[in-house]
Predicted model as a PDB file, atoms N, CA, C, CB and O in Angstrom, pLDDT in the B-factor column:
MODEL        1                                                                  
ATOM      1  N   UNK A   1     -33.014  14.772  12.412  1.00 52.00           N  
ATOM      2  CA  UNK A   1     -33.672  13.663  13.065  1.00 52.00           C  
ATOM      3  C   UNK A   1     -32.933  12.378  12.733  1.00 52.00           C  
ATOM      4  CB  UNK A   1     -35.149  13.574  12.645  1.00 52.00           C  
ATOM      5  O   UNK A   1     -32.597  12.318  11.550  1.00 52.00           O  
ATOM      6  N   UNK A   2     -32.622  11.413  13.429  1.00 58.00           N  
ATOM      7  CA  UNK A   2     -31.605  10.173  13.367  1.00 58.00           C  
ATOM      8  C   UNK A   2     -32.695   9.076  13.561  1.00 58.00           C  
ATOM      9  CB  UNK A   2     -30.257  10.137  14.665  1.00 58.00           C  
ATOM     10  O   UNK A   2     -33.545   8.889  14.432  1.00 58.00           O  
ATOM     11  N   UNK A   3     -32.321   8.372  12.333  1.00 58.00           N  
ATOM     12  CA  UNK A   3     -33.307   6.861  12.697  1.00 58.00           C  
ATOM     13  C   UNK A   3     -32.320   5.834  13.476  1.00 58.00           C  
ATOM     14  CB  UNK A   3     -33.932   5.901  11.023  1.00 58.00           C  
ATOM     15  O   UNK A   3     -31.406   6.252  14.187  1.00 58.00           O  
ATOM     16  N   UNK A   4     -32.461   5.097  13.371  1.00 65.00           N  
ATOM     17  CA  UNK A   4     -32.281   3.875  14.465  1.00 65.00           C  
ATOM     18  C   UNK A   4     -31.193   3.196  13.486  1.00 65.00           C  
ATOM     19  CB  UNK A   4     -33.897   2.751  14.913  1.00 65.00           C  
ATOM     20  O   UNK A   4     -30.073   2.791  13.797  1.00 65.00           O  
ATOM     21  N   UNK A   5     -31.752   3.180  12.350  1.00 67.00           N  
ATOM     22  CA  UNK A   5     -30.723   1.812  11.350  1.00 67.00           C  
ATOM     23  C   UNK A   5     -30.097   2.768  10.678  1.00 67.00           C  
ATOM     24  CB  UNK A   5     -31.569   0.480  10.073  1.00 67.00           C  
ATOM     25  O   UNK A   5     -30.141   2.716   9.449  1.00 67.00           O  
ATOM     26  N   UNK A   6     -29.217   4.089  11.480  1.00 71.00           N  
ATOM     27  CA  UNK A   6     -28.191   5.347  10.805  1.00 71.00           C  
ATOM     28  C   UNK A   6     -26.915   4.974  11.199  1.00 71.00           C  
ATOM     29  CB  UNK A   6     -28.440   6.999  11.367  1.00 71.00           C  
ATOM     30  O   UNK A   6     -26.596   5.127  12.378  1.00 71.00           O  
ATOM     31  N   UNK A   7     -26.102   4.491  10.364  1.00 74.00           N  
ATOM     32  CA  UNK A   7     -24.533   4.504  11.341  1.00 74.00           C  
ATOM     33  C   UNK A   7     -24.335   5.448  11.992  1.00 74.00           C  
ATOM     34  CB  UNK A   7     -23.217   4.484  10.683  1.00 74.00           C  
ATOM     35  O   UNK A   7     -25.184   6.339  12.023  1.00 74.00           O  
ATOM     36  N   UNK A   8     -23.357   5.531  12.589  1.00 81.00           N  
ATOM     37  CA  UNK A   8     -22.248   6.998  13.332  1.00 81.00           C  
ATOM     38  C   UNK A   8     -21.563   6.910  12.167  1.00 81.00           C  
ATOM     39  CB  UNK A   8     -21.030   6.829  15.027  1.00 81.00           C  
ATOM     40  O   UNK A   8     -21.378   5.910  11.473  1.00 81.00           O  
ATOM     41  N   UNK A   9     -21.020   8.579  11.917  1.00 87.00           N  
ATOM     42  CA  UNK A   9     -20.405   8.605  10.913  1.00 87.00           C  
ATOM     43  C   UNK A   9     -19.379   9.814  11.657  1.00 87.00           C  
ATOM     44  CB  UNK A   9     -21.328   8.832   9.523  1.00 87.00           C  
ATOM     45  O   UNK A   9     -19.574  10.720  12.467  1.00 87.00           O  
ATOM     46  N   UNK A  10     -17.842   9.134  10.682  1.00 89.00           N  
ATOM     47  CA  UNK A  10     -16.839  10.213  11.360  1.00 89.00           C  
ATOM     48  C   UNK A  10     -16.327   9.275  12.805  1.00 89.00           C  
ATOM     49  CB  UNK A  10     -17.825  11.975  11.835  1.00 89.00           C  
ATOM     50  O   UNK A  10     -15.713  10.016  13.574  1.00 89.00           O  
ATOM     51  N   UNK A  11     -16.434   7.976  13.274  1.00 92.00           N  
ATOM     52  CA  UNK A  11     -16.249   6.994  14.032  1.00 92.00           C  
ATOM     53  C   UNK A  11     -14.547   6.850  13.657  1.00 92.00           C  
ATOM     54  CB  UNK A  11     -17.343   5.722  13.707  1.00 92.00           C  
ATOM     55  O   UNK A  11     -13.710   7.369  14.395  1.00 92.00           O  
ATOM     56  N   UNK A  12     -14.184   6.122  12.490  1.00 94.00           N  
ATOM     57  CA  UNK A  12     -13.595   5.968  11.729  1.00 94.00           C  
ATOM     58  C   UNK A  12     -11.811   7.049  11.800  1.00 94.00           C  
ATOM     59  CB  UNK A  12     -14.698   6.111  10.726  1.00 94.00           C  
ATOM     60  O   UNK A  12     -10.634   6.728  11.965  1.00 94.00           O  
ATOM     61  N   UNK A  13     -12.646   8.546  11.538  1.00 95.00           N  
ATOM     62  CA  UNK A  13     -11.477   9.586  11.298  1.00 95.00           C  
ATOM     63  C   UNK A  13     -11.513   9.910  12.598  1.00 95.00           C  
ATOM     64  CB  UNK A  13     -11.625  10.882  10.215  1.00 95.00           C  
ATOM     65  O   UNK A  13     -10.700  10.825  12.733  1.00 95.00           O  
ATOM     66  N   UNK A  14     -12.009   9.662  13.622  1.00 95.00           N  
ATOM     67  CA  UNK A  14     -12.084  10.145  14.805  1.00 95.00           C  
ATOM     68  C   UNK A  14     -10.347   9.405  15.881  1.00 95.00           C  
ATOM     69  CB  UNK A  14     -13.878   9.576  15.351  1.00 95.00           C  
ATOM     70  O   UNK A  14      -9.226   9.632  16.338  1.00 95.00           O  
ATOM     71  N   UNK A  15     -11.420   8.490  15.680  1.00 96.00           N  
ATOM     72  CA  UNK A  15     -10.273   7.868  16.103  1.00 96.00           C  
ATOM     73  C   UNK A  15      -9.080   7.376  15.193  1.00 96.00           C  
ATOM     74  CB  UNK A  15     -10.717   6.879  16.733  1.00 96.00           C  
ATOM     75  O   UNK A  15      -8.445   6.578  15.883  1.00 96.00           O  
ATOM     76  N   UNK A  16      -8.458   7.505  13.869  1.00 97.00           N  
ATOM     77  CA  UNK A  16      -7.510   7.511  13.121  1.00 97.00           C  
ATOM     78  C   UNK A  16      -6.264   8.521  13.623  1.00 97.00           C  
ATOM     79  CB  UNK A  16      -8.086   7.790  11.872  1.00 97.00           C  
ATOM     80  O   UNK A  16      -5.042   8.405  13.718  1.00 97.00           O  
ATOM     81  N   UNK A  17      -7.575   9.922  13.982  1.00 97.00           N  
ATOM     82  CA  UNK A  17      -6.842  11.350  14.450  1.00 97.00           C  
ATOM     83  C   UNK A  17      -6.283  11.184  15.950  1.00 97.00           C  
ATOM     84  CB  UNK A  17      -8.022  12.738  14.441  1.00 97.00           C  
ATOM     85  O   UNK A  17      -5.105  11.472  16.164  1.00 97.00           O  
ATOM     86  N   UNK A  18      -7.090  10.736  16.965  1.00 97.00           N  
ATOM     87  CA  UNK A  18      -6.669  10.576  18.092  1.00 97.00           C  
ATOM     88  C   UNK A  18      -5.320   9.420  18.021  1.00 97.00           C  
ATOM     89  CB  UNK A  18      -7.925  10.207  18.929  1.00 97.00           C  
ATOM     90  O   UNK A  18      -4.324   9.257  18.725  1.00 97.00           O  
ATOM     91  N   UNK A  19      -5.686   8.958  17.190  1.00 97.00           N  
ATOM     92  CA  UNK A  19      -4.160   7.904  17.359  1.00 97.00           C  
ATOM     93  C   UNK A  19      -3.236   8.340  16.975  1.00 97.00           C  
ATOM     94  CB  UNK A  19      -3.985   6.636  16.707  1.00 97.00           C  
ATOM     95  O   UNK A  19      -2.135   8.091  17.466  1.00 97.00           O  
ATOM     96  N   UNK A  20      -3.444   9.190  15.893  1.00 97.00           N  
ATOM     97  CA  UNK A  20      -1.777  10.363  15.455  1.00 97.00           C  
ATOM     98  C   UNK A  20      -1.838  11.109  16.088  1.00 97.00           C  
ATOM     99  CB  UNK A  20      -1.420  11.225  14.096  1.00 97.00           C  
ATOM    100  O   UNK A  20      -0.994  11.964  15.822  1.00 97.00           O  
ATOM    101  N   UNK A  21      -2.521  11.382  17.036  1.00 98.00           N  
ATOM    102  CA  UNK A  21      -2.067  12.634  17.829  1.00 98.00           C  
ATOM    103  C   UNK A  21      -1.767  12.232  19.203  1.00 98.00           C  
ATOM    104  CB  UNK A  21      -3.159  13.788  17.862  1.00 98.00           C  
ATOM    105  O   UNK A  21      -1.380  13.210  19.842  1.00 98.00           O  
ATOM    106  N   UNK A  22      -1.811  10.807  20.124  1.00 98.00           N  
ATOM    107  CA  UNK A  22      -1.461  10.576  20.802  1.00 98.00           C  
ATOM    108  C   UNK A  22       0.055   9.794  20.465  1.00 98.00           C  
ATOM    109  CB  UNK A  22      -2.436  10.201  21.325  1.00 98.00           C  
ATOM    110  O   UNK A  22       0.965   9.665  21.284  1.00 98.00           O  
ATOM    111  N   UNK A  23       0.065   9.359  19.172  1.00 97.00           N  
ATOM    112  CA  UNK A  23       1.777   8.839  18.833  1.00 97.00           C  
ATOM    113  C   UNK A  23       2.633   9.789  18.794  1.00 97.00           C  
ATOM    114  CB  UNK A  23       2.086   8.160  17.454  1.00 97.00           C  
ATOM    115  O   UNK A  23       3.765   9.676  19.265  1.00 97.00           O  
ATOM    116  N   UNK A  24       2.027  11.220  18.018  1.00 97.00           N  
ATOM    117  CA  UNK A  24       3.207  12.417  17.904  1.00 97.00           C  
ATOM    118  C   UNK A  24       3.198  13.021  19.304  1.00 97.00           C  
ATOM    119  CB  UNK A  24       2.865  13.734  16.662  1.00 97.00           C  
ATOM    120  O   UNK A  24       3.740  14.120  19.418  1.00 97.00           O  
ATOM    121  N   UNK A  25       2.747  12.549  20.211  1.00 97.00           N  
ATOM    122  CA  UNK A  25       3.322  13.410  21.785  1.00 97.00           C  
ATOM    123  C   UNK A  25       3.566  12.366  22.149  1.00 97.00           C  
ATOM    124  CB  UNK A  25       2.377  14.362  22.954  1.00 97.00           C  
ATOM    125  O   UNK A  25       4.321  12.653  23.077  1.00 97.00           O  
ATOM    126  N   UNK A  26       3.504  11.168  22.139  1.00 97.00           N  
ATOM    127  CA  UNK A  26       4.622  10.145  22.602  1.00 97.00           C  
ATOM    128  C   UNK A  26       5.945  10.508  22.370  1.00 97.00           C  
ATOM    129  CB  UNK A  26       4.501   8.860  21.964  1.00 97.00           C  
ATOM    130  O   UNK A  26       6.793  10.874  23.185  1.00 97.00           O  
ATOM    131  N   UNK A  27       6.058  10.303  20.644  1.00 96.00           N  
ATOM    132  CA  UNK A  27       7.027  10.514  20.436  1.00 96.00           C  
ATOM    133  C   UNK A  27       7.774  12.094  20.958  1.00 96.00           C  
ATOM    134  CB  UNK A  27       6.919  10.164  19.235  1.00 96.00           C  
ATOM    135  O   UNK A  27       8.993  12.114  21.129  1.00 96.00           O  
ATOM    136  N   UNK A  28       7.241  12.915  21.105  1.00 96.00           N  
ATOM    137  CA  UNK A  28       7.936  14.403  20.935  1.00 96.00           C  
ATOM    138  C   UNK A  28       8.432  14.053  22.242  1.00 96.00           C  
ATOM    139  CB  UNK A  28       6.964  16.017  20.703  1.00 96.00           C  
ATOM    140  O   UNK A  28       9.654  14.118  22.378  1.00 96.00           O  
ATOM    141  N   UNK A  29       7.426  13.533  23.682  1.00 97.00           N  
ATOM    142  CA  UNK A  29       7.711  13.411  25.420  1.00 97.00           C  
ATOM    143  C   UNK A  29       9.235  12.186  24.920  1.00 97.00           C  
ATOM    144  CB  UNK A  29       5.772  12.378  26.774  1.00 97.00           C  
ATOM    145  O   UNK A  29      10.348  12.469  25.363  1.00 97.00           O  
ATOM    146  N   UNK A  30       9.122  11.372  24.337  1.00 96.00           N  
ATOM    147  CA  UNK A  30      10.432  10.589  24.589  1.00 96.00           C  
ATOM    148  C   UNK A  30      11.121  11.143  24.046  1.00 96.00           C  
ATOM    149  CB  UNK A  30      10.637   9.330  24.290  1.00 96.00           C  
ATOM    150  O   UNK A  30      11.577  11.718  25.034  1.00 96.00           O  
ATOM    151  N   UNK A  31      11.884  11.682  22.963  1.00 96.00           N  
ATOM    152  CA  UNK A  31      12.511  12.746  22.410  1.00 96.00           C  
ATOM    153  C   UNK A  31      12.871  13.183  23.464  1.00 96.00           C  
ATOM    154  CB  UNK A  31      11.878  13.615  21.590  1.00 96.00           C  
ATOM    155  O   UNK A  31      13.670  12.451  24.048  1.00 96.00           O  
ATOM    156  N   UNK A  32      12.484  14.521  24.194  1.00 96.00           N  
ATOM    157  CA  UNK A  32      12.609  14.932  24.962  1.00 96.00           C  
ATOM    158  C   UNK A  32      12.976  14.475  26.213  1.00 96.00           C  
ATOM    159  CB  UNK A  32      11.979  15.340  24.844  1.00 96.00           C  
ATOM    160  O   UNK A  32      13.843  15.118  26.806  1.00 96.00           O  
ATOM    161  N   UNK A  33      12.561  13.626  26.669  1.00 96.00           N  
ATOM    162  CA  UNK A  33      13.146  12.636  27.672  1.00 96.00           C  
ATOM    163  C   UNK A  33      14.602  11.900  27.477  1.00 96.00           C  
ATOM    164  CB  UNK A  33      12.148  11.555  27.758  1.00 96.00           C  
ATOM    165  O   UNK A  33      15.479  11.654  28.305  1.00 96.00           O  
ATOM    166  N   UNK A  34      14.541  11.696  26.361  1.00 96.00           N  
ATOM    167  CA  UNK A  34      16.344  11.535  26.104  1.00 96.00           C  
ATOM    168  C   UNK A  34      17.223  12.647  25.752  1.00 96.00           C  
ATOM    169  CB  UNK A  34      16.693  10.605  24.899  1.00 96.00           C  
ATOM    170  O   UNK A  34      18.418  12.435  25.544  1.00 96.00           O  
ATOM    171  N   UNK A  35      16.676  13.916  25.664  1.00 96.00           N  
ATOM    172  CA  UNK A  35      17.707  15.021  25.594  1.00 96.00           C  
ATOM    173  C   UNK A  35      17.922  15.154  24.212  1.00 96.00           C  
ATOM    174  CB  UNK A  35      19.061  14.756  26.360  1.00 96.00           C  
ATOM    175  O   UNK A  35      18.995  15.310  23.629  1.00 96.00           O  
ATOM    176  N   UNK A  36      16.964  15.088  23.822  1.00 95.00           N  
ATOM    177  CA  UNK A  36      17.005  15.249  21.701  1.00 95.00           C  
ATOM    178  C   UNK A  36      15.715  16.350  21.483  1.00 95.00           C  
ATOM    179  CB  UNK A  36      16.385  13.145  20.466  1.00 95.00           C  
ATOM    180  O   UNK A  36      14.604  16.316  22.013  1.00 95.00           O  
ATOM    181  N   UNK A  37      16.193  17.208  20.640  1.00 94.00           N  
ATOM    182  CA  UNK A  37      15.178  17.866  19.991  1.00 94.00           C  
ATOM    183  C   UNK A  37      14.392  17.040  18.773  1.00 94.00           C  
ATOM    184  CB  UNK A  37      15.804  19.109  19.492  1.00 94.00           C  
ATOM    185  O   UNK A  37      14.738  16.623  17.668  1.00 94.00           O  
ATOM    186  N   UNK A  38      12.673  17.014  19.850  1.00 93.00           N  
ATOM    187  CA  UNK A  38      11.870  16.784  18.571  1.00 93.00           C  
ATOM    188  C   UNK A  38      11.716  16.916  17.130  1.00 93.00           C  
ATOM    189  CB  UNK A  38      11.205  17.142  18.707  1.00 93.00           C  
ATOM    190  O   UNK A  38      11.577  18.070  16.723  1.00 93.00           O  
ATOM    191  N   UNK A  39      11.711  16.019  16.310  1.00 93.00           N  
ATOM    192  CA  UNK A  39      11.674  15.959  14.981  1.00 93.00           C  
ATOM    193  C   UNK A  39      10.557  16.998  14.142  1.00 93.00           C  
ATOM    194  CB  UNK A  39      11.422  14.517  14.742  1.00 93.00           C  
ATOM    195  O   UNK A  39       9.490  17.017  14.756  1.00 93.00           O  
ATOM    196  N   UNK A  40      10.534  17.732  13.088  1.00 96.00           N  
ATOM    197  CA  UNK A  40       9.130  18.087  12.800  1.00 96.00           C  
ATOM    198  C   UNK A  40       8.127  16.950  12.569  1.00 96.00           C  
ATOM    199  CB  UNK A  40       9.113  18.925  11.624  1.00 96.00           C  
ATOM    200  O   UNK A  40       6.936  17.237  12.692  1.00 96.00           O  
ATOM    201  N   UNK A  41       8.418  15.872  12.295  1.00 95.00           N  
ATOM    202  CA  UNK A  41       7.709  14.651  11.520  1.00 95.00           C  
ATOM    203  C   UNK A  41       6.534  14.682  12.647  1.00 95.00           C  
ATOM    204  CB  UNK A  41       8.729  12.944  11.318  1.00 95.00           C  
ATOM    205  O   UNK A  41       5.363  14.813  12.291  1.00 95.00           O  
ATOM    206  N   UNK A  42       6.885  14.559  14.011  1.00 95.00           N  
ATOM    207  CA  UNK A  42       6.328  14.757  15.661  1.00 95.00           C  
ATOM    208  C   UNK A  42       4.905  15.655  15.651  1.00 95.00           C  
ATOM    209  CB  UNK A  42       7.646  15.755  16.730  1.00 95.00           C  
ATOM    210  O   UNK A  42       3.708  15.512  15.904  1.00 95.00           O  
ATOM    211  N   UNK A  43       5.881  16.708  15.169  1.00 96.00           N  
ATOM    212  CA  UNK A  43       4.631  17.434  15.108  1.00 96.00           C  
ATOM    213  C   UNK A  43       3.713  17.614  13.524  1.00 96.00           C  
ATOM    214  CB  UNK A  43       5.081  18.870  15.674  1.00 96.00           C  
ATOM    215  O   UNK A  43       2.540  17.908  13.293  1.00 96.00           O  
ATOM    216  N   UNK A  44       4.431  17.410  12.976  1.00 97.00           N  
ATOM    217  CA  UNK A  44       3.078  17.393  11.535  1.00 97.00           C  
ATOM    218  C   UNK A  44       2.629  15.745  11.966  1.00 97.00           C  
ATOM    219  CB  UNK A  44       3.940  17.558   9.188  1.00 97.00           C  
ATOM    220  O   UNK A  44       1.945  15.560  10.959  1.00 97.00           O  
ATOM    221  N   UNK A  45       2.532  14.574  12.639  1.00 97.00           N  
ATOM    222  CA  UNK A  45       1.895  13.670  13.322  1.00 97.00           C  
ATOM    223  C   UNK A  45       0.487  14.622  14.113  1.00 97.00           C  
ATOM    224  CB  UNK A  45       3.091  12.909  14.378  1.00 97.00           C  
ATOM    225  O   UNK A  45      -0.692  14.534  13.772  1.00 97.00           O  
ATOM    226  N   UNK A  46       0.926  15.311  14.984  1.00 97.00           N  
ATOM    227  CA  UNK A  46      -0.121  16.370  15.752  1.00 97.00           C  
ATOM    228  C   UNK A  46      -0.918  16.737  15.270  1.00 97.00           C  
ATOM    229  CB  UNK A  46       0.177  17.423  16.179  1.00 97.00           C  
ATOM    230  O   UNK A  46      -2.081  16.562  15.635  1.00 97.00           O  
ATOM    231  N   UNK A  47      -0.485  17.503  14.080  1.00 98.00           N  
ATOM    232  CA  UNK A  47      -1.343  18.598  13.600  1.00 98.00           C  
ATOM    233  C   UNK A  47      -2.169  17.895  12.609  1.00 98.00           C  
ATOM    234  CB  UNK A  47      -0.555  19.865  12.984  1.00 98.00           C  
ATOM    235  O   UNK A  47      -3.306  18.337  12.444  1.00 98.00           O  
ATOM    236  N   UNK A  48      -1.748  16.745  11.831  1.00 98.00           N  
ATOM    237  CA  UNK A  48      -2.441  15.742  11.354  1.00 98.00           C  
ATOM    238  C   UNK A  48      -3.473  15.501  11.619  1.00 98.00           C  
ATOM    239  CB  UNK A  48      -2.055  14.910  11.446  1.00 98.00           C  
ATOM    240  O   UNK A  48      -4.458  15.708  10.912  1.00 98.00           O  
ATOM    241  N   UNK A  49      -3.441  14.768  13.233  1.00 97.00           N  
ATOM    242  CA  UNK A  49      -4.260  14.007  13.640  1.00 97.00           C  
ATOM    243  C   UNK A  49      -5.197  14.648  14.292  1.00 97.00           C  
ATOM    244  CB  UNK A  49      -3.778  13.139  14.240  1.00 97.00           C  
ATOM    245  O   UNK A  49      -6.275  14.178  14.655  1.00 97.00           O  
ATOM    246  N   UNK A  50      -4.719  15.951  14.481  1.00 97.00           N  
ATOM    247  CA  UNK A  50      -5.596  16.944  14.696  1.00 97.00           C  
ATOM    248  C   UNK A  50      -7.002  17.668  14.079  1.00 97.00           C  
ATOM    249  CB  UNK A  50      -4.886  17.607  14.706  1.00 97.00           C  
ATOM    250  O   UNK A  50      -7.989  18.307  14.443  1.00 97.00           O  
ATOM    251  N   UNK A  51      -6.523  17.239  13.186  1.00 97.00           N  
ATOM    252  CA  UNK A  51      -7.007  17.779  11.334  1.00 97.00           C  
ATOM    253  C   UNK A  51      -8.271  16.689  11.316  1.00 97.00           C  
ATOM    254  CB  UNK A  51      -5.416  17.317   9.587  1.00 97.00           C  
ATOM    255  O   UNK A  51      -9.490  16.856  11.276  1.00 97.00           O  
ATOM    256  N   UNK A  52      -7.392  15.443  11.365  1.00 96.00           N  
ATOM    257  CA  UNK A  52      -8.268  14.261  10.844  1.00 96.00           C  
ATOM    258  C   UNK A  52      -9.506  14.065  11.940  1.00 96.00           C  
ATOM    259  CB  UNK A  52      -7.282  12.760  10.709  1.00 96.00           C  
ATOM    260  O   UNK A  52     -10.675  13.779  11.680  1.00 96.00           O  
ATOM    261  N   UNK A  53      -8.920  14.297  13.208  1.00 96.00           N  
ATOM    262  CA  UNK A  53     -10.012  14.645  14.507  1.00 96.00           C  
ATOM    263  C   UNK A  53     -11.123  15.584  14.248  1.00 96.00           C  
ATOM    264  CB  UNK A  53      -9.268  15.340  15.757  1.00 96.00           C  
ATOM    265  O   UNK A  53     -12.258  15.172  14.487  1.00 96.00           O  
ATOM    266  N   UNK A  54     -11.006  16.492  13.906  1.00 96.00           N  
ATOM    267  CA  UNK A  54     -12.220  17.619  13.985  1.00 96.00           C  
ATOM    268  C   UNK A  54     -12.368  17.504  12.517  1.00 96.00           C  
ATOM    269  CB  UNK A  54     -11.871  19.368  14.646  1.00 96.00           C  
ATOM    270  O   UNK A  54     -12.883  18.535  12.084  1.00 96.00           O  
ATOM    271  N   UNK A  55     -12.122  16.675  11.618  1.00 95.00           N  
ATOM    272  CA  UNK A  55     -12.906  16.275  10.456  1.00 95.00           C  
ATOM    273  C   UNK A  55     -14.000  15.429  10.919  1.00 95.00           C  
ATOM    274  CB  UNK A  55     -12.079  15.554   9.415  1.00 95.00           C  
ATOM    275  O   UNK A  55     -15.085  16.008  10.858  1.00 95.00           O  
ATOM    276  N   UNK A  56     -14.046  14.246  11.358  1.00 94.00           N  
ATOM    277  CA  UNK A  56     -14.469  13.250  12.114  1.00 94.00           C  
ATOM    278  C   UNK A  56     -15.623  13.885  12.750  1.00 94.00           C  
ATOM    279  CB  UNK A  56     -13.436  12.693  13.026  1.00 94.00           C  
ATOM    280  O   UNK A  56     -16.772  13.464  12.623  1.00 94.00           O  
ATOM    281  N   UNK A  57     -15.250  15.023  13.512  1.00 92.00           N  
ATOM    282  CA  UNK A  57     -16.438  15.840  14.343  1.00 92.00           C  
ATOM    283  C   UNK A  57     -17.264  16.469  13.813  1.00 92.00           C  
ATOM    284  CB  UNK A  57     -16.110  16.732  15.144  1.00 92.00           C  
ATOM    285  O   UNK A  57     -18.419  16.719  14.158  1.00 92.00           O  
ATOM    286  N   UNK A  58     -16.664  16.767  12.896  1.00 92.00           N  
ATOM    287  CA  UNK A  58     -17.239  17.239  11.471  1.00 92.00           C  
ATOM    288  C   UNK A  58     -18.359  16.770  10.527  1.00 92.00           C  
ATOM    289  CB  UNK A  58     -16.311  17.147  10.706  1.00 92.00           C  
ATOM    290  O   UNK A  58     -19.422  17.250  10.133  1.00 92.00           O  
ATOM    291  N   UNK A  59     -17.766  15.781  10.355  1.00 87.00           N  
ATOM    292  CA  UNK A  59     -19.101  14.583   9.487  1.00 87.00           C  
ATOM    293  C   UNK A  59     -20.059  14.117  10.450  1.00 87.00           C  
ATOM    294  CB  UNK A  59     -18.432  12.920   8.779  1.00 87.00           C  
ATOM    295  O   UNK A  59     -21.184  13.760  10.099  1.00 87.00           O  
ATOM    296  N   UNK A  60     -19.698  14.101  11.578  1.00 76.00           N  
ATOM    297  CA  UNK A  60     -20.661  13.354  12.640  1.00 76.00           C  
ATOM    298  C   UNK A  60     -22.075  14.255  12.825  1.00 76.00           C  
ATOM    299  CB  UNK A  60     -19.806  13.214  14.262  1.00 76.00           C  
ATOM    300  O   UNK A  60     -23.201  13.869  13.137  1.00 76.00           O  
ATOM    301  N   UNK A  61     -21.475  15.882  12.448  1.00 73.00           N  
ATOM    302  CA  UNK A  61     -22.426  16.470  13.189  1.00 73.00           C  
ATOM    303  C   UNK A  61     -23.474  16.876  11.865  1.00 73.00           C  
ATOM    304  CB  UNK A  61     -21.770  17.771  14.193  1.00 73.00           C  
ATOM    305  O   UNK A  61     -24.578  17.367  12.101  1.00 73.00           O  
ATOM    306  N   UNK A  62     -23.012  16.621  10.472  1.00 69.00           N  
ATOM    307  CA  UNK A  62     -23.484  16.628   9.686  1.00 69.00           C  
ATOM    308  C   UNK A  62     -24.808  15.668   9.184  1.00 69.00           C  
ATOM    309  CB  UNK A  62     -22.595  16.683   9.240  1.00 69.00           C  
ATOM    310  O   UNK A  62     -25.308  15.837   8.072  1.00 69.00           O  
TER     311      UNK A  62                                                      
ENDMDL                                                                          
END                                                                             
């Protein structure tokens, strides 16, 4: 049951995650767009922010 004066919680890592995970496919699509193989850094960015995302979803639902 949620009162009224409850923050959102997981607001915070939610969007921390969506932002590393929309920078590491930036980066990997331009990479790629110039004819360079993606870095791993690219993708542990992803999988990161991935992580930190469904943490976020995580606490929220808690």
């Amino acid at each position: 049951m949620k009162t009224a004066g409850r923050p959102k919680r997981g607001v915070k890592r939610r969007f921390l995650g969506s932002v590393l995970v929309f920078t590491g496919l930036l980066n990997a699509m331009l990479a790629l767009k110039g004819g360079l193989v993606p870095d791993r850094f690219n993708y542990m960015l992803i999988l990161a922010g991935g992580a930190l995302f469904a943490s976020g979803v995580w606490r929220r639902d808690r």
